[in-house]
NUPA-978050 format. One record per atom (N, C-alpha, C): atom name; y, z, x; residue number from 1; residue in three letters. Coordinates in steps of 0.1 Angstrom, whole numbers, always signed. Each point is the difference from the previous one (the first is absolute). Layout:
a Y Z X k r
CA Y Z X NUM ALA
...
This chain:
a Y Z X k r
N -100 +218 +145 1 UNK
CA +9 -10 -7 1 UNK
C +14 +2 +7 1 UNK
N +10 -6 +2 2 UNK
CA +4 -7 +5 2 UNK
C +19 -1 -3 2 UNK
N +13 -1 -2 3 UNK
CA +9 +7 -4 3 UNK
C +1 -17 -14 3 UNK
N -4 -13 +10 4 UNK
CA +3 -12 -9 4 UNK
C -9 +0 -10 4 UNK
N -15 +7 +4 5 UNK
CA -9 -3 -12 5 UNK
C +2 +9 -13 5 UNK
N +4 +16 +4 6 UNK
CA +6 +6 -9 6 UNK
C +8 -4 -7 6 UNK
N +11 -5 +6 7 UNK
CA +9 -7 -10 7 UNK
C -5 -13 -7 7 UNK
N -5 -6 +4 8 UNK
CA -9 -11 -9 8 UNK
C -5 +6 -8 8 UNK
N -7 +7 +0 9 UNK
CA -8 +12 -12 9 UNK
C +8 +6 -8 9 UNK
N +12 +3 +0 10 UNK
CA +8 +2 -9 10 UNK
C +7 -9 -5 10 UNK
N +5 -13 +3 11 UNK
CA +3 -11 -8 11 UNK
C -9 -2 -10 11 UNK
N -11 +0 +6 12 UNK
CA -14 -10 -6 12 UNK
C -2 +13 -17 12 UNK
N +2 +10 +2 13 UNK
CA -6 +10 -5 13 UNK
C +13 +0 -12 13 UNK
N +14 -6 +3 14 UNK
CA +13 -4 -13 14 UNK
C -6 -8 -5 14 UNK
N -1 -14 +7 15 UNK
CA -4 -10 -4 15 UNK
C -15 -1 -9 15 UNK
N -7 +9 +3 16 UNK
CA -13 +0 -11 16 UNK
C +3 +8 -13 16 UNK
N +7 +12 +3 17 UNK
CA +2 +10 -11 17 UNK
C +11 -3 -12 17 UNK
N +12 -2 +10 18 UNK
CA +14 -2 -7 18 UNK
C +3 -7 -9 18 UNK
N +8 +1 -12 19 UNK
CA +5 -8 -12 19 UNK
C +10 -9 +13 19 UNK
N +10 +4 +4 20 UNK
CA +9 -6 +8 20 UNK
C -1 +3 +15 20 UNK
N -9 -6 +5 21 UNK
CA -3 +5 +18 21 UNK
C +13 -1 +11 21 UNK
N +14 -11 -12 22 UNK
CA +11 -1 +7 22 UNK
C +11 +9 +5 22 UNK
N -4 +13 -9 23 UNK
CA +11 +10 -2 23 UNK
C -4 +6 +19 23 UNK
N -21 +1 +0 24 UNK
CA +1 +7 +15 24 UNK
C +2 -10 +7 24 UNK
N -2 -10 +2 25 UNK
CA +2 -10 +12 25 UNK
C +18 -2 -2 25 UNK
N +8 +0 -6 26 UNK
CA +14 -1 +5 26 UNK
C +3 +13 +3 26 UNK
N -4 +13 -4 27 UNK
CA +2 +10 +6 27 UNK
C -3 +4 +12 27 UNK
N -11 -5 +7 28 UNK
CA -7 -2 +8 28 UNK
C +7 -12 +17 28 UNK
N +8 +0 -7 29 UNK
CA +3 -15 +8 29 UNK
C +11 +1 +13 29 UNK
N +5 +15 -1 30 UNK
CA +12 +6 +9 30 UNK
C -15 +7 +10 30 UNK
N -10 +6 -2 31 UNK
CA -6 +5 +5 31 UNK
C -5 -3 +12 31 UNK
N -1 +5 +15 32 UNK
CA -2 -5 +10 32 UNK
C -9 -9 +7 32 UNK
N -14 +5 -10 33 UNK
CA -8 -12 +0 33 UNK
C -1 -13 -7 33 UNK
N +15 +0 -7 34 UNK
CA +3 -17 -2 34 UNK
C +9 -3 +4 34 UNK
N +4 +2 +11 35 UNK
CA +7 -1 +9 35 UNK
C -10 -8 +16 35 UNK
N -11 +3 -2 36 UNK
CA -8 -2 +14 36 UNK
C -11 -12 -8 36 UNK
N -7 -5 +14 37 UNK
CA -10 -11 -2 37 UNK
C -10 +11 -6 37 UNK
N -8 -6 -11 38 UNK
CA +1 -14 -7 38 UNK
C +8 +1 -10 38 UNK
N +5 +12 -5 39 UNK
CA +3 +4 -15 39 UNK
C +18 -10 +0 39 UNK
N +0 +1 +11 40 UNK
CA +15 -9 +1 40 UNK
C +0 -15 -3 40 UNK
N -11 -5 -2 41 UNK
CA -1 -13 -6 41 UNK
C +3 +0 -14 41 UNK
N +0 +14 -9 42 UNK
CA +1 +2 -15 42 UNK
C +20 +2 -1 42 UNK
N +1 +8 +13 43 UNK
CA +13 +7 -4 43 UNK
C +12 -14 +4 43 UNK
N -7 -2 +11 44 UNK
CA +11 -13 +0 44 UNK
C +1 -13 -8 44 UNK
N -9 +3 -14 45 UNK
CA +5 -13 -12 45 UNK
C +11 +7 -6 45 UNK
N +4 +8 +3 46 UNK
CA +20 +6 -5 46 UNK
C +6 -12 +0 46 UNK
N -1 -2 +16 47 UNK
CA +13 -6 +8 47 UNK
C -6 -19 -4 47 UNK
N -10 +0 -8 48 UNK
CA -2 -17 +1 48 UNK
C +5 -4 -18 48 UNK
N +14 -9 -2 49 UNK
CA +3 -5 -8 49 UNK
C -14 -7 -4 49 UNK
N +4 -7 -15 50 UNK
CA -4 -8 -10 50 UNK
C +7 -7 -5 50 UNK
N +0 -14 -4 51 UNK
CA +3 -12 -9 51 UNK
C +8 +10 -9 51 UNK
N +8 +1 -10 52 UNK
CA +7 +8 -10 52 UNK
C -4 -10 -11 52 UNK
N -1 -14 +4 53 UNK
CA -6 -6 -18 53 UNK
C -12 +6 -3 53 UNK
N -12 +1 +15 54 UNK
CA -20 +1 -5 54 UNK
C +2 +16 -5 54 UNK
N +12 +8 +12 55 UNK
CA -2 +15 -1 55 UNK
C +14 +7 -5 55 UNK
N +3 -3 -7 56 UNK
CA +12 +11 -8 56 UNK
C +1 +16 +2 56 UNK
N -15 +1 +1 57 UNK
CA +2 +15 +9 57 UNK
C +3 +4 +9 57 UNK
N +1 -7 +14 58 UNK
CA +3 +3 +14 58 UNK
C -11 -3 +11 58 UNK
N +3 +11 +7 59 UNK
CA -7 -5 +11 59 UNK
C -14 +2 -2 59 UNK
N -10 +0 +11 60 UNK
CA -11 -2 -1 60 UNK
C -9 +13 -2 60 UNK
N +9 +9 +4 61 UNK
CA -8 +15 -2 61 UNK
C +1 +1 -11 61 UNK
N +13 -1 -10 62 UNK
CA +2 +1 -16 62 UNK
C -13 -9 -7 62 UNK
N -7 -12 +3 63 UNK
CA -5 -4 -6 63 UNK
C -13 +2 +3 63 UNK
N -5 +5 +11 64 UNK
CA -13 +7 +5 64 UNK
C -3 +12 -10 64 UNK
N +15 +10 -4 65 UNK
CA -3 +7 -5 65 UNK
C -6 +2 -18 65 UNK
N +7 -11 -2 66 UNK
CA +0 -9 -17 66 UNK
C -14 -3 -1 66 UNK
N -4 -6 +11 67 UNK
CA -13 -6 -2 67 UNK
C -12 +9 +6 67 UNK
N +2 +10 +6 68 UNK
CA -10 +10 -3 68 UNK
C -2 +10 -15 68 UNK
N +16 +1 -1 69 UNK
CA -4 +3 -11 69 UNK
C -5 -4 -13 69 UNK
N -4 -9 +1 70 UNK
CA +3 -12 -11 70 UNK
C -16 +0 +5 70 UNK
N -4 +0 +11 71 UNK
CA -22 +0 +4 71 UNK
C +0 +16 -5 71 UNK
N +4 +9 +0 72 UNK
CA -6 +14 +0 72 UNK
C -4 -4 -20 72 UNK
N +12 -6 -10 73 UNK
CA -3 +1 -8 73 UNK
C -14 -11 -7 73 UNK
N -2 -8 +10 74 UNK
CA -14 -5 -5 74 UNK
C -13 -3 +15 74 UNK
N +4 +12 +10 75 UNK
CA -15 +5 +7 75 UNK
C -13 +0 -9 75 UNK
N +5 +6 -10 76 UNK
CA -15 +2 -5 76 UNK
C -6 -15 -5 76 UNK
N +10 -8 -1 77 UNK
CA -10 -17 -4 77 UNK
C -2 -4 +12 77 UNK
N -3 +7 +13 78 UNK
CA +0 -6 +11 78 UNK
C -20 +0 +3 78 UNK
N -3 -6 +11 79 UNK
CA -11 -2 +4 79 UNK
C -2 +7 +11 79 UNK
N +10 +7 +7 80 UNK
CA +1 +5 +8 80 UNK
C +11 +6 +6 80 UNK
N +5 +13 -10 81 UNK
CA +16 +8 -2 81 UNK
C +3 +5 +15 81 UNK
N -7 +2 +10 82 UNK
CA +4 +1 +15 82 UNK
C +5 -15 +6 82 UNK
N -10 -9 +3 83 UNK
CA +7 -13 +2 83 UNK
C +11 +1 -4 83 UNK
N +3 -2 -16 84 UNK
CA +6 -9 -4 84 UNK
C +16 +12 +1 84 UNK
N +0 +9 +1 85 UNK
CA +15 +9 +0 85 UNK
C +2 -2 +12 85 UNK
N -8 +0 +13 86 UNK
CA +10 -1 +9 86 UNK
C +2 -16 +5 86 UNK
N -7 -10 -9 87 UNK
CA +3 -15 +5 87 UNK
C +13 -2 -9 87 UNK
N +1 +9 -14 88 UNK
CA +17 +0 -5 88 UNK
C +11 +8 +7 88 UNK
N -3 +10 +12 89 UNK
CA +10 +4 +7 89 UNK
C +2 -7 +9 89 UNK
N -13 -9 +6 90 UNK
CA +2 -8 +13 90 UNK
C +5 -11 -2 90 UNK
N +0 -8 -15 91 UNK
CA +1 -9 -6 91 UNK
C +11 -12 +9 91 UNK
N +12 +5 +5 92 UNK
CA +13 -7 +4 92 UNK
C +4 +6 +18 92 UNK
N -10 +3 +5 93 UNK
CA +2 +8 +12 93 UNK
C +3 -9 +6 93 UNK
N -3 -15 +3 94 UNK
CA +4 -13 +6 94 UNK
C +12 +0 -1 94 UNK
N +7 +1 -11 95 UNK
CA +11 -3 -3 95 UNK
C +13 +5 +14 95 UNK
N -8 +16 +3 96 UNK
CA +13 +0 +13 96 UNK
C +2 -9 +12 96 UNK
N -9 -8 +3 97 UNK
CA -3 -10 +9 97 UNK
C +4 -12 -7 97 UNK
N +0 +0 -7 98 UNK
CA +2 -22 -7 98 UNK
C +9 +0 -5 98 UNK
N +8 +12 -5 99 UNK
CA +14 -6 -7 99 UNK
C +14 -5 +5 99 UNK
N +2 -14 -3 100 UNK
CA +12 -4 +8 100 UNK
C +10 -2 -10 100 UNK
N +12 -2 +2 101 UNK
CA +10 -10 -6 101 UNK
C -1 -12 +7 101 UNK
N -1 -9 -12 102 UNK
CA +0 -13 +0 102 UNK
C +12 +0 -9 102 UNK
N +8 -14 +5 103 UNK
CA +10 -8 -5 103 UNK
C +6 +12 -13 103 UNK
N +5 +8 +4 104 UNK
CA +6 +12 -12 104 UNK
C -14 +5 -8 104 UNK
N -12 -6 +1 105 UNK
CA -12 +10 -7 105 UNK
C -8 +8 +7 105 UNK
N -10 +12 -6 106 UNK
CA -3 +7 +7 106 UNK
C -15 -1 -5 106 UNK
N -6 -2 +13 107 UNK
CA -16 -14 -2 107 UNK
C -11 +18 +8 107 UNK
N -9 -3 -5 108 UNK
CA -12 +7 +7 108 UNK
C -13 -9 +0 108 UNK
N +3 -14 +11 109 UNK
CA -9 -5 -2 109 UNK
C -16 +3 +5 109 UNK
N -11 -1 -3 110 UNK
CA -13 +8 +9 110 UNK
C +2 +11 +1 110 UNK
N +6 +12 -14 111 UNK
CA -5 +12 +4 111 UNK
C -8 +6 +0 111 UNK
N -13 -8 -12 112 UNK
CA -13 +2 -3 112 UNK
C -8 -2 +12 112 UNK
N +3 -7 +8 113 UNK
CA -10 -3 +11 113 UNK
C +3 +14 +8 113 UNK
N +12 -2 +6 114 UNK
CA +10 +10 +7 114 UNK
C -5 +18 +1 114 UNK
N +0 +2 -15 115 UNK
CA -6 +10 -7 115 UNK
C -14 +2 +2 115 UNK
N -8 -9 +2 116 UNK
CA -16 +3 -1 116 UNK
C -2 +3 +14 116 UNK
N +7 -1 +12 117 UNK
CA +0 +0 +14 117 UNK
C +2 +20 +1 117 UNK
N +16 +2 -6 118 UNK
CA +1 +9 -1 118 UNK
C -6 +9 -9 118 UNK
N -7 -1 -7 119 UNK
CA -3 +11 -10 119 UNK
C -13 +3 +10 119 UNK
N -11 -9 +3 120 UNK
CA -10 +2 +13 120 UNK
C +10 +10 +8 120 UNK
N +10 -3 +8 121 UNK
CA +6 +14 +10 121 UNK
C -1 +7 -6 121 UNK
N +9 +5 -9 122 UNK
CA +3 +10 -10 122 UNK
C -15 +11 +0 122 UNK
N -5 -7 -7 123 UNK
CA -13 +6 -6 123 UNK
C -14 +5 +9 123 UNK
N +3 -11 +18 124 UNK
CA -8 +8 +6 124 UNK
C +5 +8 +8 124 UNK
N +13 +2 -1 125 UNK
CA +7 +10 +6 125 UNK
C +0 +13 -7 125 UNK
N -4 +0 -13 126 UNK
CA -3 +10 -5 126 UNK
C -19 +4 -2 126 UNK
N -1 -3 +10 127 UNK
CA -14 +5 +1 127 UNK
C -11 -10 -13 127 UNK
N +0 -5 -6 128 UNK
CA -1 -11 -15 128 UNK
C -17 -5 +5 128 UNK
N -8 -3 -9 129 UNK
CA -13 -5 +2 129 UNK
C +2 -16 +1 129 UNK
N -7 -6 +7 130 UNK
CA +1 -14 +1 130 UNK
C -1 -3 -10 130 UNK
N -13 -4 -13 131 UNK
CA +1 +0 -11 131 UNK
C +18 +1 -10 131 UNK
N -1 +8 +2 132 UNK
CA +14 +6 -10 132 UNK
C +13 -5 +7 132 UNK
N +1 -3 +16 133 UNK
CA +12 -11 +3 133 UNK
C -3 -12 -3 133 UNK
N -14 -6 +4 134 UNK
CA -1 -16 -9 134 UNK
C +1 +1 -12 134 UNK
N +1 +10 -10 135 UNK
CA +2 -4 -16 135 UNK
C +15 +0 -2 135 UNK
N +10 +12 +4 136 UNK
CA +13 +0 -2 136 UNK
C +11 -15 +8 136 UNK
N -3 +2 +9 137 UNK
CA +7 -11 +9 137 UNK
C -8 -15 -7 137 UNK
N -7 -2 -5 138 UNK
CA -8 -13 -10 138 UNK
C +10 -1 -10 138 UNK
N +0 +11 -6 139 UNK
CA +13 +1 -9 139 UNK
C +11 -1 -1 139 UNK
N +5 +3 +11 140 UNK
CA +13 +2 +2 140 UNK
C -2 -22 +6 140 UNK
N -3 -2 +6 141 UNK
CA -5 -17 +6 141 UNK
C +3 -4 -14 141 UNK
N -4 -3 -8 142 UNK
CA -3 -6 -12 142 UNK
C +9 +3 -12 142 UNK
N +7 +8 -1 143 UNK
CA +7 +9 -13 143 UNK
C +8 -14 -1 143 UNK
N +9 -9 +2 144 UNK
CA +10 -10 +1 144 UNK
C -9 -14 -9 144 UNK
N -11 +4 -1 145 UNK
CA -11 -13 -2 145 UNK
C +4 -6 -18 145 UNK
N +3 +14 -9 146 UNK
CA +3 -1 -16 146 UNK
C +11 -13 -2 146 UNK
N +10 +7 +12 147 UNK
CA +5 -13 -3 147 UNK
C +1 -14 +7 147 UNK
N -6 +3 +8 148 UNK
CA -1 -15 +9 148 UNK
C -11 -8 -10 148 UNK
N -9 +5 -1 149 UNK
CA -10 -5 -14 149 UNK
C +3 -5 -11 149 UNK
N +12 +7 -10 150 UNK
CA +7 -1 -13 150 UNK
C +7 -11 +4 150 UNK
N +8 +2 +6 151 UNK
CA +11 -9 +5 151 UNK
C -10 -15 +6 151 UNK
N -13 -4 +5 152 UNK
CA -5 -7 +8 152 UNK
C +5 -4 +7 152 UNK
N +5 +9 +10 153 UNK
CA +8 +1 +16 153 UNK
C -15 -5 +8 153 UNK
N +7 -13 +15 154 UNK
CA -8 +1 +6 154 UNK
C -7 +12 +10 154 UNK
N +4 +11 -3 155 UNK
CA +1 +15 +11 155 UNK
C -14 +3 -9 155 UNK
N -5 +0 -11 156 UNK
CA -9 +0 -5 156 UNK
C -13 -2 +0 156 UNK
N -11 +13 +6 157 UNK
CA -9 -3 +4 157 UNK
C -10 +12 -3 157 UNK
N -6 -8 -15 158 UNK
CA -12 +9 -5 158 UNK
C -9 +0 +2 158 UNK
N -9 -9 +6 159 UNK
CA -14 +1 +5 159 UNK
C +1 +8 +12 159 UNK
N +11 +4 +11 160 UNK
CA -4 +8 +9 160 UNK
C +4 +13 -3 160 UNK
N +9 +2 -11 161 UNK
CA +4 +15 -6 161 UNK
C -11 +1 -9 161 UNK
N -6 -9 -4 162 UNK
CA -16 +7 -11 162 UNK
C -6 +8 +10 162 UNK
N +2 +0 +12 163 UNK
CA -14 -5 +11 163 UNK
C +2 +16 +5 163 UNK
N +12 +5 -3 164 UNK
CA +6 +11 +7 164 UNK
C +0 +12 -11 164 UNK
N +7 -1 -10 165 UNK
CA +8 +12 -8 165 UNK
C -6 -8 -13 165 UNK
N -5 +10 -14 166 UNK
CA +3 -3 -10 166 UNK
C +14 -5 -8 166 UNK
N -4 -9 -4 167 UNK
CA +15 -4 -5 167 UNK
C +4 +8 -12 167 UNK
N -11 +8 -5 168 UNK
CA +7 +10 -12 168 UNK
C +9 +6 +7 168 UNK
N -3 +5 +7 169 UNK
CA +6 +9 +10 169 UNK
C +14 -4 +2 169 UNK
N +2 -9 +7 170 UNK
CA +4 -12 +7 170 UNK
C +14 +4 -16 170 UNK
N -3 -4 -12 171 UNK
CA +6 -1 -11 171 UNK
C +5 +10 -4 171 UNK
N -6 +12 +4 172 UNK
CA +8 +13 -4 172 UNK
C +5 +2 +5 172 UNK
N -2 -5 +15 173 UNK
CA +16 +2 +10 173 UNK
C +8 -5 -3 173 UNK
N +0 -14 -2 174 UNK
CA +12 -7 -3 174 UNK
C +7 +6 -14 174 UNK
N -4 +6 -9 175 UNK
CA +5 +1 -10 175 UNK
C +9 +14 +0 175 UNK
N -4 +8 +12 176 UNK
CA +6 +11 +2 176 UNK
C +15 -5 +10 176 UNK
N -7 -9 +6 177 UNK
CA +12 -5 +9 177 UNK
C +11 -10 -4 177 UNK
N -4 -7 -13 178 UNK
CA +10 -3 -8 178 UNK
C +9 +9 -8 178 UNK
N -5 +10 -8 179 UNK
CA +0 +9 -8 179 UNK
C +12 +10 +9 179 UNK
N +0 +1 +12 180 UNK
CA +5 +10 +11 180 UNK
C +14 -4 -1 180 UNK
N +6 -1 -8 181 UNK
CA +19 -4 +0 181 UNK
C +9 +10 -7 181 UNK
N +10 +2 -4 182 UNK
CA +9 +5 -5 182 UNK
C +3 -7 -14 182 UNK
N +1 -8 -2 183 UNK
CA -1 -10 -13 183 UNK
C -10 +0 -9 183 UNK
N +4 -3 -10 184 UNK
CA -10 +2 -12 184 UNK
C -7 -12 +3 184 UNK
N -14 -1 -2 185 UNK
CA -9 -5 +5 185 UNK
C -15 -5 -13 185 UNK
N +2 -10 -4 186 UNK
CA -11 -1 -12 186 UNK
C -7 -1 +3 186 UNK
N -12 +12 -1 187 UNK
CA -13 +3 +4 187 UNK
C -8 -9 -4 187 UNK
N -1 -3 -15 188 UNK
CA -4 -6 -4 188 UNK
C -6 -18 +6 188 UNK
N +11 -5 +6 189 UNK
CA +1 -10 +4 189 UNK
C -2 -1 +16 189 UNK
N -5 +11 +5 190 UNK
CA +4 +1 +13 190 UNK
C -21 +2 +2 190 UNK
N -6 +9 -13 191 UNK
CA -10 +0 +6 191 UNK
C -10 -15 -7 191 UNK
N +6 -6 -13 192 UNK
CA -2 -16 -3 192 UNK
C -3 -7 +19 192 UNK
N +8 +1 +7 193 UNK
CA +2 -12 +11 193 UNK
C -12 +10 +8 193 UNK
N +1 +14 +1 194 UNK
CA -16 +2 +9 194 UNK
C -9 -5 -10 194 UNK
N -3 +1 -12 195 UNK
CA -13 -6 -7 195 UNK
C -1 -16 +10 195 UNK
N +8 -11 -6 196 UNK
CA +4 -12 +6 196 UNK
C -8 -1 +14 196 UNK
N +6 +10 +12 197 UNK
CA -2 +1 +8 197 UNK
C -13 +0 +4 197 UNK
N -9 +8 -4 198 UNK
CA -11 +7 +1 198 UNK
C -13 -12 -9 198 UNK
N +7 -9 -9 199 UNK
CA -7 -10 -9 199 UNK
C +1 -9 +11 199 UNK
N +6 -2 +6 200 UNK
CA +4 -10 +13 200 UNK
C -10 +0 +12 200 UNK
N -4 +12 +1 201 UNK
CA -7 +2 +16 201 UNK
C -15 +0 -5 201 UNK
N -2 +5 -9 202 UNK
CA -13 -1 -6 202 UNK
C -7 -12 -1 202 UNK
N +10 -7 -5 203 UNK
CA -2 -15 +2 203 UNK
C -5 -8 +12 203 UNK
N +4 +9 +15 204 UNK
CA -2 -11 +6 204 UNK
C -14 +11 +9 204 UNK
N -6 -7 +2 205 UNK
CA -11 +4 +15 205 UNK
C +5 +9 +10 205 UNK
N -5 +16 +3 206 UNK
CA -1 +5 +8 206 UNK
C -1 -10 +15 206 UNK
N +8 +5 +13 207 UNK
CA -3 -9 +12 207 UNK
C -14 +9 +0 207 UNK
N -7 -6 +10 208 UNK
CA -10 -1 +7 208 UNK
C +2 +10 +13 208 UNK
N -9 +13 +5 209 UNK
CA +4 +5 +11 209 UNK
C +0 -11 +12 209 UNK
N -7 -7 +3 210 UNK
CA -6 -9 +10 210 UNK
C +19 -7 +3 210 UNK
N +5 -2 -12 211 UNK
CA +8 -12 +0 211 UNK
C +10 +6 +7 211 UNK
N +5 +16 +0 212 UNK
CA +14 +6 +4 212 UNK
C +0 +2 +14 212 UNK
């Protein structure tokens, strides 16, 4: 094993166990090996601002961290608590590539796509089973879908995300990644719009492998 797979092994190993996996990964984040490829795709969401209306908390590492923590507390409703912890750490990795200022705002447009490119680096750079990078990077592709769906944004596209990732899944990310702020946040109402969401996709027809 290997100095990057080690360290993968110990993220992975917070991330499955920990009440709060964020305390070691910010601790963790001065450390040399997040400093080097690949782990420096995590360490450099410091330096990438956020919208301050969507994100009141800050930058993008601040809210990577919210929103893992926020998956460690409901892993266990997961389908798949490896997937799905490190597709909520990979969750916004696009974002260091797509974020611009536009016209005084600060836009990350495609960082779901962005992100599904890199989370694949990421993950076979750490040694990762094919299997287990097509399911996280699926995730990380798709996590943006709750609301393009709710909202009936044309970016919205559930027969080829059925075709890929469960959308339960799919819904417990987004709820972790809503939930991921500094602001008080009604839960209540926040997991109402994943029910919505999830009554939405059900509804329509899985794509077809042939068709993609």
């Amino acid at each position: 094993m290997n100095d990057i797979q080690a360290f993968f092994n110990e993220i992975q190993m917070h991330l499955l166990e920990d009440e709060r996996p964020s305390h070691f990964l910010d601790q963790s984040r001065k450390r040399p090996e997040m400093q080097a490829f690949p782990f420096l795709y995590l360490s450099r969401l410091k330096n990438v601002e956020q919208s301050p209306v969507h994100h009141p908390e800050g930058n993008v590492w601040i809210h990577t961290l919210l929103v893992v923590d926020e998956a460690a507390a409901r892993r266990d409703r997961s389908e798949d608590p490896r997937v799905f912890m490190w597709a909520a750490l990979l969750h916004d990795i696009g974002k260091a590539v797509t974020t611009r200022r536009r016209k005084g705002r600060i836009t990350a447009y495609n960082h779901d796509k962005a992100g599904e490119k890199l989370a694949v680096e990421f993950l076979k750079a750490c040694g990762q089973e094919e299997g287990f990078i097509r399911a996280v990077s699926a995730m990380v592709r798709w996590h943006m879908q709750v609301l393009f769906v709710i909202k009936n944004l044309p970016f919205a596209e559930i027969e080829k995300m059925k075709s890929q990732v469960s959308i339960r899944e799919i819904g417990l990310l987004a709820l972790c990644d809503r939930l991921g702020r500094t602001v008080d946040m009604d839960v209540a109402k926040e997991e109402e719009e994943i029910r919505r969401f999830i009554e939405k996709c059900e509804s329509v027809p899985t794509e077809s492998q042939d068709s993609i």
